[in-house]
Structure formats: structure tokens, C-alpha cells
N, C-alpha and C positions, 0 to 999 in steps of 0.2 A: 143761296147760290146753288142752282144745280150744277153737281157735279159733270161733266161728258167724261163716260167710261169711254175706256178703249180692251180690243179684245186682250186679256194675258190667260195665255195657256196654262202657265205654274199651277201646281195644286196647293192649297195653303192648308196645315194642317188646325189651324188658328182662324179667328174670326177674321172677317178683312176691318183694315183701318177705318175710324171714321172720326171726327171732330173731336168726340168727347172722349176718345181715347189720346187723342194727341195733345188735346190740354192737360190731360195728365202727364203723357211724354214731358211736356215743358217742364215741369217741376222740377227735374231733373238736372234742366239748363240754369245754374243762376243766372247767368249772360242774359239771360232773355226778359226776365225780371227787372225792367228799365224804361225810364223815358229817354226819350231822343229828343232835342229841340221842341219839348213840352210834350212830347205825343211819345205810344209805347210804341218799344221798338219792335219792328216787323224784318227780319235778320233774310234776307233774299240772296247772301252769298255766299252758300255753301260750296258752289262749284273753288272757289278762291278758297277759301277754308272755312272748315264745320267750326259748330261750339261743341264743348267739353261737356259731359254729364255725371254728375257728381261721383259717381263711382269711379270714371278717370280719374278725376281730378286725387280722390282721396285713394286711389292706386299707386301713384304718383307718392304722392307725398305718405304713404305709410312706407315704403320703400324706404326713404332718407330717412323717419322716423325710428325703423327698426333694424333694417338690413346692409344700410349702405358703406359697400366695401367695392375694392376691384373685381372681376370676376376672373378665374381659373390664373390665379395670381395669388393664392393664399389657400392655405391649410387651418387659417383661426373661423370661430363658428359663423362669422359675418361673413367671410371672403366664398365658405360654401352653402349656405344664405343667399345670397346673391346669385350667385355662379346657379342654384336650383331656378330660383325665378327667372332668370334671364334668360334660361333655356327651355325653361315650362312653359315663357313666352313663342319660343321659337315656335316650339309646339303644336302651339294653340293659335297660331297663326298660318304653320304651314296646314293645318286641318283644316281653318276656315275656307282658303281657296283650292283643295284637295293636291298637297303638292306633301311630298316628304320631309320629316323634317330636315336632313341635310342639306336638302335643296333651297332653303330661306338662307337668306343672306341680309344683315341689316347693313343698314344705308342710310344717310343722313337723310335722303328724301328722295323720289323718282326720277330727277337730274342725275342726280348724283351717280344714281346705279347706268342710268343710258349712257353715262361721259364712263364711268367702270368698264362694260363690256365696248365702248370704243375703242379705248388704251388697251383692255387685252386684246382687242383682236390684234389693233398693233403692234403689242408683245409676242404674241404667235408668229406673227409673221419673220421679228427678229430672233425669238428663239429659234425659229424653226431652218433656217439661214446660217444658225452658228451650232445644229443638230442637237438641240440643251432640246430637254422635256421628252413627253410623248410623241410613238412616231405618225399618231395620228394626228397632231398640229398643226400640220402642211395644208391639211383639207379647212382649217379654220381659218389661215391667214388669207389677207386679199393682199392682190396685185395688180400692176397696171393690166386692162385693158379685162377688170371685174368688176362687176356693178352694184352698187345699193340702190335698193329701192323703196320710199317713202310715199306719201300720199301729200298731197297739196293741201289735205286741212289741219297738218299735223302741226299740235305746239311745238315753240321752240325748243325746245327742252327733247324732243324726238324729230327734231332737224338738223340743228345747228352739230351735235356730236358727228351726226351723218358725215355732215357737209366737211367734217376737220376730219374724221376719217380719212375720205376721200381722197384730202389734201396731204394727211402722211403718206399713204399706201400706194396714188395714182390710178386708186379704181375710180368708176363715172359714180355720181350719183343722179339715175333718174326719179320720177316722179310719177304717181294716177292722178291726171286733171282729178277737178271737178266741176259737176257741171252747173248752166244758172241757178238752179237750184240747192246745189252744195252738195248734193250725191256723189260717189266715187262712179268714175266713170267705166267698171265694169268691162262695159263692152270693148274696152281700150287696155284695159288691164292685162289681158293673156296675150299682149305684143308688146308690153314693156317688162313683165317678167319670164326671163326667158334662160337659155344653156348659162349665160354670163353671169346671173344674178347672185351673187352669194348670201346677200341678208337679206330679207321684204320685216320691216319695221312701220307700225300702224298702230294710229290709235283703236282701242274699241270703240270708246264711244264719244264723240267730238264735245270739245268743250264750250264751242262755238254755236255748233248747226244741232245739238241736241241728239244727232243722229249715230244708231247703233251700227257699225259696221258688217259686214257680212262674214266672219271670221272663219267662216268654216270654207268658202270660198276663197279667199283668198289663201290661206294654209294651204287648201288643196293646189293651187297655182305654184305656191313654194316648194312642197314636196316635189314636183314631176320638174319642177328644174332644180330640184339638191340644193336650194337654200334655207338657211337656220330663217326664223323670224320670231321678229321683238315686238311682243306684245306693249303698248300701253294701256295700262288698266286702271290710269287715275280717275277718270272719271265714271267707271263701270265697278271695281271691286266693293267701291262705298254702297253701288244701289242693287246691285244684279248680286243673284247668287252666282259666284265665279269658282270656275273647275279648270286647273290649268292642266290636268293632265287629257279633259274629254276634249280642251278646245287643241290640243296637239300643239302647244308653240313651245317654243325652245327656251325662249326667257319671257320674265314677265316684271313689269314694273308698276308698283304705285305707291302713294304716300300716306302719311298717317293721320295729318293733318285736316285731307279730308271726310275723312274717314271714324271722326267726335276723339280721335287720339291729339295729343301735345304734338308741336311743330318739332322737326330736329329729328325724326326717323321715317323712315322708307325702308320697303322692301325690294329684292332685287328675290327672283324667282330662276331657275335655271336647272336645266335635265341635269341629274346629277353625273354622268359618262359625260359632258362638255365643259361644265364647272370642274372638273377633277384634274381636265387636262390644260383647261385656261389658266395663261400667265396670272399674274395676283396683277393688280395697279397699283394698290397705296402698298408701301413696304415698312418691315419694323417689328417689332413686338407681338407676342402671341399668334403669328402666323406661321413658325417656322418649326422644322425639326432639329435640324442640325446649322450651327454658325460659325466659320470660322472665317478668317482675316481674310479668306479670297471668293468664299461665296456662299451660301443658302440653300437649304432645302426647305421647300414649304409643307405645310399643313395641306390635307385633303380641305375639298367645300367641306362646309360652310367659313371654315377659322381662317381660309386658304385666304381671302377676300376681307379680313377685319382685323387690321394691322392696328394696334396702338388700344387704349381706353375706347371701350363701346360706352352707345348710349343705351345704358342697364337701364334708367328710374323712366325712359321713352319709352323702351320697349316693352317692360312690364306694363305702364300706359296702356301702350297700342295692344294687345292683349285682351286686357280689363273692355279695348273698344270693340274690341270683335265679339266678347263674350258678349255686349249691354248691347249691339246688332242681330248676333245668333239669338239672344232670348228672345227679341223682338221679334226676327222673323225675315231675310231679307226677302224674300219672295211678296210680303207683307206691303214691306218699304218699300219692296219696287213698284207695286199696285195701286199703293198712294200717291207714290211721286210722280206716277204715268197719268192718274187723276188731273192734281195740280196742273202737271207742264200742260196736258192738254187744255184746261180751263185757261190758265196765261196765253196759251197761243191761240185759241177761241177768240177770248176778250180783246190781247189786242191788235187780233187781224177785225173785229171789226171797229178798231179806233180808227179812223181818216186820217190819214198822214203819215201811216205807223207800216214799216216794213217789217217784217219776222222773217230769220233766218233759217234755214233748216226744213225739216218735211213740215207741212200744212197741217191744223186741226185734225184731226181722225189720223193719222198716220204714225206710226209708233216713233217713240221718242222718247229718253228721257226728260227728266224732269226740268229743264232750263227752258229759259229763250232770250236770243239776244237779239234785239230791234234799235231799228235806226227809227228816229223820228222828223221828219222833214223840215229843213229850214232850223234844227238844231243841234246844236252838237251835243256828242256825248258825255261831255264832262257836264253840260249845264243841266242835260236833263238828270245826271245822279245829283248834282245839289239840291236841283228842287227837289226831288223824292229824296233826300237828307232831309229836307226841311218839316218833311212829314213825319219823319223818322224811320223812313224804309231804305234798308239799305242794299245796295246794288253792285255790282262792277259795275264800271267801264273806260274804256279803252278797245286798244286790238288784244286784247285777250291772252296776248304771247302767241298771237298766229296772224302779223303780218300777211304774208303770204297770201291768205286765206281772204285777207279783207281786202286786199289788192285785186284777186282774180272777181269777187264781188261788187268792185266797185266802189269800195267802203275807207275810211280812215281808222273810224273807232265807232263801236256800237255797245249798248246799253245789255244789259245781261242780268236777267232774273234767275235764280237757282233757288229750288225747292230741298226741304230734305221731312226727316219724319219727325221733325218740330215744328213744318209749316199748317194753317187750318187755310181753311177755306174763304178762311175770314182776312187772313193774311193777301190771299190774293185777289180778292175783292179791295181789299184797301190800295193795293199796289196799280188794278186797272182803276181806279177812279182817281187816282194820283197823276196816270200816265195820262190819262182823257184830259186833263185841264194845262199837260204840259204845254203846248201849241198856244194856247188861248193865253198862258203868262209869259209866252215869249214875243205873242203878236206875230207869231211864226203861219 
């Protein structure tokens, strides 16, 4: 199969990827080492979550094996044991995406951390009402007749907080269309973020339409009207090299999961003068300085924000995943999996029947694509590619919304990562070409 390059600027200090090194990558994957319904498995959804590569896994479990104690909870050799890993994690994770270590905050997953900075903002606004905290918390709280502003292709997971926001505080939430094509609609954007705006919150890169958002454009729209904005970086931190301090956002979120780490942790990213003065959400244990029977003083970021038992044997995990990504190369992975996407949206813009979402062949993209197939639906066509043993999403993807302003109910979703060959997606368009013909569709 020839590959169709697309242009990437990046400089790789490393060879670029190619088949016979990515068979080697798999080795790494037990997961991968499988039949599916008699045939090996061809694993196409990484955007929903990655597999594990032995060094996780056995990161993971050397943890319980040797070290597992509470952390900053004991003075015996396991409890500081621990309490080193779990911060040598922080570490090594707030470097991956160029962010301080203070500034990392763990999270149960990328939900989690956008519902977190929802409730403080809400907290801001009551501390700042009843004069408790810093006195520059006045400028973080919203009010009636202030606004949030989101993107029409955003999961729900970077809507829905919005939207609850909104409804505690009485600010508007608006939105940037997008257009037939799934593009943020830009030229509409510098009249919906405006004096009023207080947060603009966006994904980078859609998990839907494949599509890299303009980030440095719209930050700059943020900036000249004085609004914080939240990054989502679940679908970009896993493939792109990410620098949260060059792309300028205030907070940043993404998960571990897809990312070849264990499910059950997330990052929450955050300028550390905003995190310092933000209420905490979850309350309790190991967040505080002083307690007595009428009120609390909290920890500065990062402990400010991790009330109760963390997930130490996760985070150590997610770690071990950033190291087994940085060795690889993300600028690497990105080049491969801009390969791929391109080839899947090639092959199946020219299947008959078959719609692709997101920019067209030759236009940059990560590495997914989710298409509808005519006259059937998307749950039937993920069984039949089950039945090959390729596996897929499908559904609305957690973005409603998105598949509404499209015209859509539910669409089919290929995701690449840097276990997929070329061979992978050669079996998946020859899978998808006979779908129509076994539905008589």
C-alpha cells in the first residue's frame, strides 16, 4: 500500500517510522497478540482508549509488588517509597507537556478535571461574595450577564460542565458553529468572543472531524477580551508534541488512558498564580494546612486539588507512558499517524457510499476518521468489522451536538496509533468496501 505523505514541519531527530519498525512496536502490546472471531486483531480505537505496553503494565505492578503504601501519609520506608514515585511521576509528566511541576494536578481522567475547574470557578465566586481567599478571585468568578464560550464540536465532557456552570452562576453560554465541513467557523468567532467572555474552552484536536484546531488564534481572541481558556488535550497530548506553556492556555486537560497508560488517571494542567488562588472542589485529607471544628486552610496547587488517597500505582503507570512515547519520539508518532489517517480517509473517500468527516485527503489531520456509510447504520457496520476482527467505535462519539449540526445520528470511527501498519489499514478499507454489498444497502 502506498503510503500518501502529508506535509509535517517537525524535525525528527530519529528515523521516520515505517512498518518494520512498528512490528516491532507491537511486541510490546500483549493485547495485540489475538484472534478476534477467528482473524487477528486489527485494534482501530485508540481515540476511545489505547493498549498498555509492557513496561506499563509492569510499572504498574512493580509498584504493589515493592512500594505500595499511602503517600505523604507515613514516615515508614514504603510510605517514602511511594510518596518519591508518585511525585517523580508528577515530574516526568509535567516535562512531557513543558508545564511546572506544581502546575500537574492528577485526576481521575479529563472529565473529571473540566467538572474540577467548573465547581471552583463556582467556588470563586462564593468565596469571593463572603471576602474568604485571595483578593484577586473576584476576576475568576462569573456572573450573570458573563459568558462562556465553547465550540460546536466539543465532547461532552467539555460541554456539559459549561452548560452546569452557566446554570449555577447565570452567565450565557455561547458557542463557534461549524461549518459543512466541520471547520470552526473563524470568521464568526471574533463576534462571539467578546468584553463579556470570561472562559473560551476548546478542544485541540476533535475527536470526531480528525481536525487540529487553530490554537494560537483563538488564545489570541481570549487574551484581547481577558478571558482564561481550557484547553482539551485528549486527543492531541497522546500524538503531538504538546507545550502548554508556548500554546499560552490557562488550563489544560487530558487522560491517561489514551495515552498506552491504565484507565483511572488524568491530568488537570493549570498556570500555577490561578491554581493557587482557586477554591479546591473535592474536600478532606491531605489538602489542608490547618483544621479546626469551624473551618480549613488549604495546601497551595498541586495537594490544593487532591483530597483524599491518590491514584499512586496510575500515576506511576502514566509516567512509565510518557517515558515508552518520549523514547519513541512524538514528533515520530505524529508523522506515522498523519500517514495512516491520511491513507484511511484516501481509501475510504473512494469507497461509493462512504461519507468522511472532517478535512478531505491531503489536508492535515490527525490520525482518525469517522464515516457514515449509506443506508447503514453504525452499530451494524462496527459488527461486521468485528466480525473481521477490526475493531472500531461507533456511536455519536460523546459529541451529539456535532452529529446533529451534520446531519448525523451515529458514525463509524477508525483511530490509528503507533501500533497501527499499513497493513492494518488496508484490511480495515477492504472490510469497509464489502460493507454495503452485505447489507444489500
Amino acid at each position: 500500500m502506498a503510503v500518501v505523505s502529508t506535509p509535517v514541519t517537525l524535525e525528527r531527530a530519529l528515523p521516520a517510522m515505517d512498518d518494520a519498525e512498528v512490528l516491532r512496536i507491537r511486541n510490546d502490546f500483549p493485547v495485540l497478540n489475538q484472534l478476534v472471531n477467528g482473524q487477528p486483531l486489527v485494534y482501530l480505537d485508540s481515540g476511545a482508549t489505547s493498549q498498555n505496553p509492557l513496561s506499563v503494565i509492569e510499572a504498574e505492578q512493580e509498584f504493589y509488588e515493592q512500594r505500595n503504601a499511602a503517600v505523604h501519609r507515613g514516615a515508614h520506608h514504603l510510605a517514602v517509597e511511594a510518596t518519591e514515585v508518585f511525585e517523580d511521576a508528577r515530574q516526568t509528566v509535567a516535562d512531557f507537556v513543558g508545564a511546572d511541576y506544581s502546575e500537574v494536578i492528577w485526576t481521575s481522567n479529563a472529565t473529571e478535571g473540566l467538572n474540577l475547574l467548573s465547581y471552583a470557578f463556582s467556588n470563586a465566586g462564593l468565596w469571593a461574595a463572603q471576602g474568604r481567599g485571595d483578593e484577586g478571585l473576584s476576576e475568576l468568578a462569573l456572573n450573570p450577564g458573563d459568558e462562556i464560550v465553547v465550540t460546536e464540536m466539543e465532547h461532552h465532557a467539555n460541554l456539559i460542565p459549561w452548560q452546569e456552570l452557566a446554570f449555577r452562576t447565570g452567565a450565557a453560554l455561547r458557542y463557534i458553529p461549524v461549518d459543512d465541513a466541520g471547520s470552526l467557523r473563524m470568521d464568526l468567532a471574533g463576534g462571539i468572543i467578546g468584553s463579556r467572555t470570561k472562559v473560551v474552552a476548546f478542544t485541540h484536536a476533535s475527536n470526531v472531524l480528525g481536525v487540529i484546531n487553530p490554537v494560537a488564534e483563538l488564545v489570541g481572541m481570549a487574551r484581547r477580551a481577558g478571558a482564561l481558556v481550557v484547553l482539551d488535550a485528549c486527543q492531541s497530548a497522546p500524538h503531538l508534541a504538546l507545550n502548554v506553556k508556548e500554546l499560552d492556555v490557562d488550563f489544560a486537560v487530558f487522560s491517561g488512558h489514551k495515552m498506552l497508560a491504565p484507565t483511572g488517571i488524568g491530568v488537570l494542567y493549570g498556570k500555577q498564580e490561578l491554581l493557587d488562588i482557586l477554591p479546591p472542589f473535592l474536600t478532606g485529607g491531605s489538602m489542608i494546612t490547618t483544621v479546626t471544628m469551624e473551618r480549613a486552610e488549604y495546601l497551595p496547587a498541586p495537594q490544593r486539588f487532591e483530597a483524599g488517597t491518590q491514584r499512586i500505582s496510575q500515576a506511576v503507570a502514566l509516567a512509565a507512558a510518557v517515558n515508552y512515547l518520549t523514547e519513541t519520539g512524538l514528533d515520530r508518532i505524529h508523522h506515522w499517524e498523519s500517514e495512516l489517517g491520511q491513507c484511511m480517509v484516501a481509501g475510504l473517500e473512494a469507497i461509493p457510499g462512504i461519507r468522511v468527516l472532517g478535512p478531505a485527503a491531503g489536508q492535515d489531520r490527525i490520525g482518525l476518521a469517522a464515516f457514515d456509510v449509506e443506508g447503514v447504520h453504525a452499530h451494524d457496520v462496527g459488527q461486521f468489522l468485528d466480525s473481521k476482527g477490526i475493531a472500531v467505535r461507533v456511536g455519536h462519539h460523546c459529541a451529539q451536538p456535532l452529529h446533529r449540526r451534520l446531519g448525523l445520528t451515529a458514525t463509524t470511527r477508525a483511530s490509528a496509533y503507533l501500533y497501527n501498519t499499513t497493513d492494518d489499514v488496508d484490511q480495515f478499507l477492504d472490510a469497509v468496501a464489502g460493507v454495503r454489498a452485505y447489507f444489500r444497502a
